[in-house]
C-alpha positions as CSV (number, residue, x, y, z in Angstrom):
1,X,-4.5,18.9,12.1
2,X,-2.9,15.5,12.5
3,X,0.2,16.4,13.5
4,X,-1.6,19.0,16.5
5,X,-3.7,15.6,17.7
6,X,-0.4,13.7,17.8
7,X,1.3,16.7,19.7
8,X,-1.0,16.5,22.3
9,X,-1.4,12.9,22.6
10,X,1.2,12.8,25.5
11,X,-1.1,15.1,27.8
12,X,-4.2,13.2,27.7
13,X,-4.6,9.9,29.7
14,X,-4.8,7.0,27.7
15,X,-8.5,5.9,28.6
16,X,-9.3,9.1,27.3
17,X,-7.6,9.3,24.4
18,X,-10.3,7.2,22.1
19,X,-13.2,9.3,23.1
20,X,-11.4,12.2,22.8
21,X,-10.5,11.0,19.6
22,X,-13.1,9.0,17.7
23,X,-15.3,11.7,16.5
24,X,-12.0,13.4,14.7
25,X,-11.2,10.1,13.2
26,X,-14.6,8.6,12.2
27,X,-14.9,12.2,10.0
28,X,-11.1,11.7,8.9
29,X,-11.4,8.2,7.5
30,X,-14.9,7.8,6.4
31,X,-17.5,10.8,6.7
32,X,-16.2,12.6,4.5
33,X,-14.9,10.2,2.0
34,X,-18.4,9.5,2.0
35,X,-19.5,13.1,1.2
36,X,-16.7,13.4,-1.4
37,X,-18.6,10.6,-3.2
38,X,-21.7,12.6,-3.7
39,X,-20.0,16.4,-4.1
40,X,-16.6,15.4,-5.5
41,X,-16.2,15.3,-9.3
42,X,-12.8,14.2,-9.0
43,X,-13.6,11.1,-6.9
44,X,-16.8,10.0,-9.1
45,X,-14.2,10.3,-12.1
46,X,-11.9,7.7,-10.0
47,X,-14.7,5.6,-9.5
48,X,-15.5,5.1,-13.5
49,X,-11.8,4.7,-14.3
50,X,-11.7,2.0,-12.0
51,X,-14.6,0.6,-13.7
52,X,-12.1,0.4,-16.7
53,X,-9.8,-2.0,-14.7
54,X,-12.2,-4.6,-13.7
55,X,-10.9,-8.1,-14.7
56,X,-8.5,-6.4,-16.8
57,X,-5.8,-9.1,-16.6
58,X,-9.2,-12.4,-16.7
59,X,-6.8,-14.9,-15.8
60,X,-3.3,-13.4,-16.1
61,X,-0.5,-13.7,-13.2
62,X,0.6,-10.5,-11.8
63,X,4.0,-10.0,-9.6
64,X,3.5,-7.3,-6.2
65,X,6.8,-5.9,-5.5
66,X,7.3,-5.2,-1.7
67,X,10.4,-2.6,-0.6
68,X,12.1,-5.2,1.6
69,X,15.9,-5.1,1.8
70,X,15.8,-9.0,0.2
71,X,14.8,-6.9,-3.2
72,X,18.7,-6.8,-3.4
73,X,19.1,-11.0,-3.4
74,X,16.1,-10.9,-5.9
75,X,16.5,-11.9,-9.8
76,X,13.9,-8.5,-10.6
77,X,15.7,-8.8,-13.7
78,X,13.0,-11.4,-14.8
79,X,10.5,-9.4,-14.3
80,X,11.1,-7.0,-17.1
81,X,8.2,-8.3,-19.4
82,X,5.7,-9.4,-16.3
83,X,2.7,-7.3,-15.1
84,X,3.9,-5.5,-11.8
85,X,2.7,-3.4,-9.3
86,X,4.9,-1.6,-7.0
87,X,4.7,0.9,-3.9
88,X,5.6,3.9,-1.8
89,X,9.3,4.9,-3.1
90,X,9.7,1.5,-5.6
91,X,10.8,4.1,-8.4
92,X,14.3,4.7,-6.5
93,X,14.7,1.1,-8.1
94,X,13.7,1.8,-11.7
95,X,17.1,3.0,-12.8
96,X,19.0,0.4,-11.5
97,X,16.3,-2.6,-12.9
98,X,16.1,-0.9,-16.9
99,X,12.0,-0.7,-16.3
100,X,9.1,0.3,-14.2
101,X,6.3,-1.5,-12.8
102,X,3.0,-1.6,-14.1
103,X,1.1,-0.4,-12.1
104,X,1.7,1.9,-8.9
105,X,-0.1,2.4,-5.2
106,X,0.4,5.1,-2.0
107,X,-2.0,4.9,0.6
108,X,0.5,6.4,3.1
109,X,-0.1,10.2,3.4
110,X,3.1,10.5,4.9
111,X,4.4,9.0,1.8
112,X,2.5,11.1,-0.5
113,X,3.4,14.3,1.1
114,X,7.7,13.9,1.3
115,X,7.1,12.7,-2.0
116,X,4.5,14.3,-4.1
117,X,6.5,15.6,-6.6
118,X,8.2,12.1,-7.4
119,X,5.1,10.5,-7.4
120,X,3.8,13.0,-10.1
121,X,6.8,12.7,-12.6
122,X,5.5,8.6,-12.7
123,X,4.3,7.9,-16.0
124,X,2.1,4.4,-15.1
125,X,-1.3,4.3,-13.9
126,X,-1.3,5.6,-9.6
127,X,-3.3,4.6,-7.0
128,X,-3.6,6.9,-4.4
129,X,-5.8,7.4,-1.4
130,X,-8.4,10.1,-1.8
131,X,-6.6,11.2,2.2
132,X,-3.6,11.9,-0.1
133,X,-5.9,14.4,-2.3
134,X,-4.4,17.8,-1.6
135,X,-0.7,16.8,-3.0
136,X,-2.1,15.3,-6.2
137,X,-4.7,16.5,-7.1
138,X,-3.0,18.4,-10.2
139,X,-2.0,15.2,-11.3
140,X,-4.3,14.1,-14.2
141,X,-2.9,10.4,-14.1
142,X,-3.8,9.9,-10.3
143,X,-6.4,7.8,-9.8
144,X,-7.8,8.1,-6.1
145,X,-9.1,5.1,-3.9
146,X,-11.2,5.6,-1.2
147,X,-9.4,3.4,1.4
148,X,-9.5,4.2,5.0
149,X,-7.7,2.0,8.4
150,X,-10.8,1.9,10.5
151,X,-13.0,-0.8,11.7
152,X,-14.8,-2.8,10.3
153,X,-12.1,-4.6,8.5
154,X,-13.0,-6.5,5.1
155,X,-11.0,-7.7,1.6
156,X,-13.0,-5.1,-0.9
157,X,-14.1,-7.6,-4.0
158,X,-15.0,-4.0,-5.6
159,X,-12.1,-1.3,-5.3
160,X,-14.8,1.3,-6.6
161,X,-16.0,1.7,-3.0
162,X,-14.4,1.4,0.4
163,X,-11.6,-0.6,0.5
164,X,-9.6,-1.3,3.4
165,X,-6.0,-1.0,4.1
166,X,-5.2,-4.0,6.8
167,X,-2.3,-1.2,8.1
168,X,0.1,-1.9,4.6
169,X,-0.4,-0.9,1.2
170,X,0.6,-4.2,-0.1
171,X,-3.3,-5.3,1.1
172,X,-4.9,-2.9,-0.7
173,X,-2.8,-4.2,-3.9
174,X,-3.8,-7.8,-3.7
175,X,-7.4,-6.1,-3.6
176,X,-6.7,-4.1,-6.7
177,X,-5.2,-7.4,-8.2
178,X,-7.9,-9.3,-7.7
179,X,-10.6,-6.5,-9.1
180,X,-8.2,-6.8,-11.9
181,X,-8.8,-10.3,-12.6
182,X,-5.5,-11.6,-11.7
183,X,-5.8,-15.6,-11.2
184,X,-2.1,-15.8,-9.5
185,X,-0.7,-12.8,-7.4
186,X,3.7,-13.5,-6.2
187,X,4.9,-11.5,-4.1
188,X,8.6,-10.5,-3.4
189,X,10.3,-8.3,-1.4
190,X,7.6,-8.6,1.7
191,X,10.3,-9.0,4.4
192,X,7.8,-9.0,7.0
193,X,10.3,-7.9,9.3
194,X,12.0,-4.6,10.6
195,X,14.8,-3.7,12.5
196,X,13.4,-0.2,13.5
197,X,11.1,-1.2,17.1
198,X,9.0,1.0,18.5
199,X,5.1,1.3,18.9
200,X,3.0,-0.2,16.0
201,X,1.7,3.5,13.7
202,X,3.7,5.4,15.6
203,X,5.3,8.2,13.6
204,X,9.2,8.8,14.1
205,X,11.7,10.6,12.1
206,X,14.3,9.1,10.7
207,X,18.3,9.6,12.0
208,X,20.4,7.9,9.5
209,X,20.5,5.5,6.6
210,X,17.4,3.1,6.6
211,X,18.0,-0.4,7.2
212,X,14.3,-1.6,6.6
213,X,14.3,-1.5,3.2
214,X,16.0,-1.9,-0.1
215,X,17.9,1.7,-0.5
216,X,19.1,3.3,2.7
217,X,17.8,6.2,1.2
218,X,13.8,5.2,1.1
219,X,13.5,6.4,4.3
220,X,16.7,8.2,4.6
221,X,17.7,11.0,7.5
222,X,14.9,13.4,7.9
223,X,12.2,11.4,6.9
224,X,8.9,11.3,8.6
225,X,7.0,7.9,8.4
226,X,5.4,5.2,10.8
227,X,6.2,2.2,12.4
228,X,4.8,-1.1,10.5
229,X,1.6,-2.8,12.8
230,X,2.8,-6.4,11.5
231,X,0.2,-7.8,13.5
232,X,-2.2,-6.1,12.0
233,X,-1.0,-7.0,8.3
234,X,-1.2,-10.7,9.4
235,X,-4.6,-10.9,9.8
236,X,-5.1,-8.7,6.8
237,X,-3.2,-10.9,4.8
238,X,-5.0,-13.6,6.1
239,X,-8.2,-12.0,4.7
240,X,-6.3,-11.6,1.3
241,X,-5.4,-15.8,1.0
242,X,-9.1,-16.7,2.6
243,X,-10.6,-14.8,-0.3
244,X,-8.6,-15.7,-2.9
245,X,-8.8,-19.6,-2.8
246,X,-12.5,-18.7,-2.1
247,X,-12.7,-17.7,-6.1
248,X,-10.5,-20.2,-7.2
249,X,-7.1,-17.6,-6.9
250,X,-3.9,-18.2,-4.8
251,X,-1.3,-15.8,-3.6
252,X,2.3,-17.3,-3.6
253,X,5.1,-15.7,-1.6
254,X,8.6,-15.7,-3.7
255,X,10.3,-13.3,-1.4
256,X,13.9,-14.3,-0.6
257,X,14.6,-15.1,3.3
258,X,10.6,-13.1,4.3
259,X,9.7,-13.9,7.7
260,X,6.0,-13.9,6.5
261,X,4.1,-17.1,6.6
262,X,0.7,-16.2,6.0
263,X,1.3,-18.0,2.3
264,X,2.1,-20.8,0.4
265,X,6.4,-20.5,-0.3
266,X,8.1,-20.7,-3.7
267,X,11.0,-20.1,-5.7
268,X,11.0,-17.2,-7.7
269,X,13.5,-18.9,-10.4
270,X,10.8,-22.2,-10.5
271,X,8.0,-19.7,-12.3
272,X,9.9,-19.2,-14.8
């Protein structure tokens, strides 16, 4: 159905296109999350797992791997005994590193589909979105979020209800994190910066190697995925460092050249 809406998209004037659109949306992203909630076993059973994970880590430090290319001037080797979560296609590093993250997130359905069976052979705790149902859903360890992109936007203190994505799955970790308990979230390889332009969302197929992130092959030739809204993510992230000094937290930024400067800097090396 998606992929029909964006088809036409080109035929119908732009003024148009939201009221066209909006009903089709609003049921996409929230109606029927919100149905799922009352008829769907499978997201109620999310829910109380989730339960399980709050303040998990009371006062622990946690470390949220980006997919950046600076990954590759990163010492990830000290990381091996630290609580990590990492996204999207972060297990193409695992060989390479000797260990996996912690925890793992994917609230991209393009993501999800290209790489459902991947995904499935992980052996951590998942966080998926419950949009990314219908390619997991065999998968006892997945543990579904109901996250959604629409208005209005918010930092979720409570993961087991709506929680916003702020257009990058790194947001909805630091809300995870912080359900968690974490006191002290670092993050590394947030590049906050792409070489691929194009329109913020919009969906393009990749021609060649990808420059964007820390294998060529994350989004190699073939690959569908969208354009980053880094706008967008600002004030999200924004939203993230506003809420956590607001219960006594901080997010630090230790990745390696990242053009982000939504928070406070520091040396990876110096935590240690």
């Amino acid at each position: 159905m998606n992929r029909f809406i964006y088809s036409v998209k080109t035929y119908v004037p732009e003024k148009f296109w939201g009221v066209v659109t909006t009903p089709y949306w609003w049921w996409y992203n929230r109606a029927r999350h919100q149905a799922a909630a009352i008829i769907s076993h499978r997201l109620r059973d999310s829910s109380r797992q989730l339960q399980q994970y709050k303040n998990l880590h009371d006062g622990e430090r946690c470390f949220i791997i980006g997919n950046g290319p600076s990954l590759r001037h990163t010492r990830l080797e000290l990381l091996a005994n630290e609580i990590t979560f990492g996204m999207n296609r972060i297990y193409l590093l695992f060989a390479e590193l000797g260990y996996p993250v912690t925890y793992y997130l994917a609230v991209n359905t393009l993501v999800i589909e290209q790489c459902a069976n991947d995904i499935k052979g992980l052996a951590m705790p998942k966080f998926i979105t419950w949009r990314g149902r219908s390619w997991m859903r065999d998968d006892p360890r997945a543990i579904f979020l109901d996250t959604d992109y629409t208005p209005p936007p918010s930092f979720s203190g409570d993961v087991t209800g709506r929680v916003f994505e702020g257009s990058t799955v790194t947001y909805v970790a630091m809300q995870l994190a912080h359900y968690m308990g974490f006191r002290e979230v670092i993050l590394l390889g947030v590049d906050h910066s792409f070489s691929t332009k194009g329109r913020p969302n919009e969906t393009v197929v990749s021609e060649g190697g990808d420059p964007n992130h820390f294998s060529d092959q994350y989004f190699g030739r073939g690959f569908r995925w969208q354009l980053p809204d880094l706008e967008a993510s600002e004030k999200a992230y924004a939203m993230a460092r506003d809420y956590y000094q607001a219960s006594g937290r901080r997010i630090l930024d230790a990745t390696v050249g990242g053009k982000l400067d939504i928070f406070p800097k520091i040396q990876l090396e110096d935590l240690f």
